[in-house]
C-alpha positions in Angstrom: 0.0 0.0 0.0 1.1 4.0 -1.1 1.5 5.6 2.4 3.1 8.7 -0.1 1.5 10.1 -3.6 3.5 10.4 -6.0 5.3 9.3 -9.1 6.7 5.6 -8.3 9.0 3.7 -10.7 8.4 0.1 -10.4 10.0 -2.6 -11.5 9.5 -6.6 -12.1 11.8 -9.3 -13.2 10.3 -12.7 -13.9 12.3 -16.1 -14.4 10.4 -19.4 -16.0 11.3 -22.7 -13.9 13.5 -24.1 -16.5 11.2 -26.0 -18.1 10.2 -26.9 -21.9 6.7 -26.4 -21.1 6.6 -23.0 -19.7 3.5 -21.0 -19.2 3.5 -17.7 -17.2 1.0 -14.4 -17.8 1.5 -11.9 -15.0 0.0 -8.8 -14.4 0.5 -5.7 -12.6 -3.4 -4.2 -10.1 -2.9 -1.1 -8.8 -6.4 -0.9 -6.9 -7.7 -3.8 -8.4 -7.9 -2.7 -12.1 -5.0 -3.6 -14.8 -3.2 -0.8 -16.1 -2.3 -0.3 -19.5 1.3 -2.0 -20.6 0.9 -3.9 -17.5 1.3 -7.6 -18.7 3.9 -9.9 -19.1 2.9 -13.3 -20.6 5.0 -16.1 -22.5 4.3 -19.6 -23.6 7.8 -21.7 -23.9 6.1 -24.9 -25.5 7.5 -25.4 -28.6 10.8 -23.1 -27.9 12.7 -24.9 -24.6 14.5 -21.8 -23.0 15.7 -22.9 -19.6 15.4 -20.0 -17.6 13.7 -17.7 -19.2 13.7 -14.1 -18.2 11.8 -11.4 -18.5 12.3 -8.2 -16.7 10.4 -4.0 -17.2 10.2 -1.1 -15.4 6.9 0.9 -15.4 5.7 4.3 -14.5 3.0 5.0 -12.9 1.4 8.1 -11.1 0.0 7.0 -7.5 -2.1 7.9 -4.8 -1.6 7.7 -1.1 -3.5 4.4 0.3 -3.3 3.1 -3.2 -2.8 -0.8 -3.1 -0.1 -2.3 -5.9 -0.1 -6.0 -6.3 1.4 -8.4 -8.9 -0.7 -11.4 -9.4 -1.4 -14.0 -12.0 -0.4 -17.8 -13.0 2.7 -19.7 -14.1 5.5 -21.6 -13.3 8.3 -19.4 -12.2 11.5 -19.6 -10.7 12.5 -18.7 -7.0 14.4 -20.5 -4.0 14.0 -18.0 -0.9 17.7 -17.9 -0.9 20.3 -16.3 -2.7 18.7 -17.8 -5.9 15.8 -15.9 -5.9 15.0 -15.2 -9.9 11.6 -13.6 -9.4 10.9 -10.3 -7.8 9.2 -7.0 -8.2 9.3 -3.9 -6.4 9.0 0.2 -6.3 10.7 3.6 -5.2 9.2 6.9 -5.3 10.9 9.2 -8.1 11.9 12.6 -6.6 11.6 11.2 -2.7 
């Protein structure tokens, strides 16, 4: 949750689970509605990347008590270790 309004960068980076038959579509809800530019979605069926990453940073004007959330389905990477390959997060620009 926003506790300050403002512009906040945020950022995502997304790692399949090295497997040929990969499916993963994520989205961005800010307040419960899906902003524009907001998805990431791959299907690794045919293609066999292990590991397959996909990372952006968005922009997005916010308000204070604003709730952000990433949510979706897929089969994604992450060991709550050092290894982690999936994470997301924001900063305020101009704080």
């Amino acid at each position: 949750t926003v506790t300050t309004a403002g512009w906040y960068l945020i950022y995502r980076t997304l790692t399949n689970g090295g497997d040929d038959n990969s499916l993963a579509d994520i989205y961005l809800r800010i307040n419960d509605a899906k902003p524009a530019a907001s998805r990431v979605l791959w299907d690794t069926a045919d293609e066999s990347p292990a590991y397959y990453t996909e990372g952006s940073t968005l922009i997005y004007e916010l308000s204070a008590s604003d709730t952000v959330q990433m949510y979706g389905q897929g089969y994604l990477y992450g060991i709550a270790d050092t290894r982690r390959l999936c994470w997301w997060g924001g900063v305020r620009l101009g704080a």
